[in-house]
Steps between C-alpha positions, in 0.01 A plus 500: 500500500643561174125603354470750813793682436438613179130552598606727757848657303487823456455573136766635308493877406528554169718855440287827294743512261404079414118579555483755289692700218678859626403819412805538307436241298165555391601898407782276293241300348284791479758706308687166292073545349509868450826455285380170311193732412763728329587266239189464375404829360160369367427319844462182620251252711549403824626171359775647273619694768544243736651277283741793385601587891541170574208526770227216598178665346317480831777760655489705152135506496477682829815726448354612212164532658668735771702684230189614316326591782791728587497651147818342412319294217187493338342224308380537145342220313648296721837604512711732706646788458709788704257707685490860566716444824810374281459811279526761857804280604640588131415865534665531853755324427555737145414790754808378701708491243439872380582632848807345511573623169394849595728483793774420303416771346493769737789362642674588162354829468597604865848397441503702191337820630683496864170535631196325714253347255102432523266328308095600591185426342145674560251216622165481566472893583844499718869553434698146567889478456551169398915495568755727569860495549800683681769662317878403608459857697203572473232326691148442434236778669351374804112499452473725815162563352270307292584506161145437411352805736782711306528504173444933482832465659775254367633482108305170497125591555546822286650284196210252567189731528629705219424195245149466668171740381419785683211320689707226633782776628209651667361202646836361645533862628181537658636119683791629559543861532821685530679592821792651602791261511813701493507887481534442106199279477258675254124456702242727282348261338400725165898534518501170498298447220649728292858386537384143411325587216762699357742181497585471166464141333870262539634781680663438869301616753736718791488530850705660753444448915170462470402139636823500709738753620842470341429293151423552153283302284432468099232233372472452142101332382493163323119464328464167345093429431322564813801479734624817655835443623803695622897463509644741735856602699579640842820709550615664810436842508910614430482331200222706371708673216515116313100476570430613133773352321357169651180528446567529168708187495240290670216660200726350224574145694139480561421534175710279332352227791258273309142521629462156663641537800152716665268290359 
């Protein structure tokens, strides 16, 4: 009877977690490799590695297997190396880091000028603010209209398509051309044209009502290498007497900034 019971015993379930290692702990593995590989900055073999991490090589071989196929690693002469995967987790993390710093930053400079602040590059053809933020009174402009259809029309696009040739001002016109946004809002385009190309190099660029009813705007141009960037300020349209004096205040803070922070 014995022999028939355990013939006929159900058998016992063994749980996933015992069959089988968890995610997490293979990413752990997976990443306990990645930082191994850092302290060898000529490389290593599969065997130094796993000896290093503290891995069976069986588990190491195929982590590492998976890694390089990812572009994590590469192998050279049989060792590995980071791959060009670690490098763009480097970059965005660097990348994060600059924003922060550059919002710091403006956070500084609107404090200091009483004002909204913007920061806006020109990007593949279009006009992208990157960050902006409110003044203690003075709130940010609500994008009622798309800042990249209407750049004829804010402090921003004008600051931006001044520091571009005259082909690519036409071009983004000819995407985008002007129209009437407020009764101020400038829409002959050889008007257009004119005023943009008569910006004069580091000066602020001015604008009164024209994207939105009610505010004023001043953008000074940051050109570092290829990158066409803007800092700019909002004010509310009563406070349009400080509009100069702040521009200029924003030209010379901008230009003591070190160039880093838009590449």
């Amino acid at each position: 009877m014995d022999r028939i019971a355990e013939r006929t015993a159900p058998p016992t379930r063994t749980s996933r977690k015992e069959r089988q290692p968890t995610l997490i702990s293979s990413v752990q593995r997976a990443l306990r490799l990645l930082e191994t590989v850092g302290s060898f900055p000529q490389g290593a073999s599969a065997k130094q590695l796993a000896r290093a991490a503290g891995l069976p090589l069986g588990t190491a071989y195929h982590l590492l297997r998976t890694l390089t196929h990812e572009g994590y690693l590469r192998r050279a002469d049989g060792r590995f190396v980071y791959g060009e995967s670690v490098d763009g987790i480097v970059r965005a993390e660097d990348r994060q880091a600059e924003r922060r710093g550059l919002r710091v930053r403006m956070e500084r400079l609107s404090e200091e000028l009483g004002a909204a602040v913007y920061f806006a590059l020109y990007q593949d053809g279009e006009v992208t603010v990157v960050d902006s933020v409110d003044g203690v009174h003075q709130p940010a402009v609500e994008p009622w209209a798309d800042f990249r259809a209407t750049a004829h029309a804010h402090a921003i696009g004008q600051c931006l398509l001044s520091q571009l040739p005259e082909e690519a001002r036409r071009d983004h016109l000819a995407r985008h051309p002007p129209v009437g946004l407020t009764p101020s809002t400038v829409v002959d385009e050889s008007v257009v044209l004119r005023r943009i190309a008569a910006v004069r190099p580091t000066m602020p660029v001015v604008e009164r009502q024209e994207y939105a009813v009610g505010t004023v705007c001043a953008a000074v141009p940051i050109t570092v290498g290829a990158v066409v960037a803007t800092m700019a300020l909002s004010l509310p349209v009563e406070q349009a007497g400080r509009l100069t004096t702040v521009a200029g205040q924003l030209r010379r803070s901008v230009g003591a900034m070190t160039p880093s922070f838009v590449l």
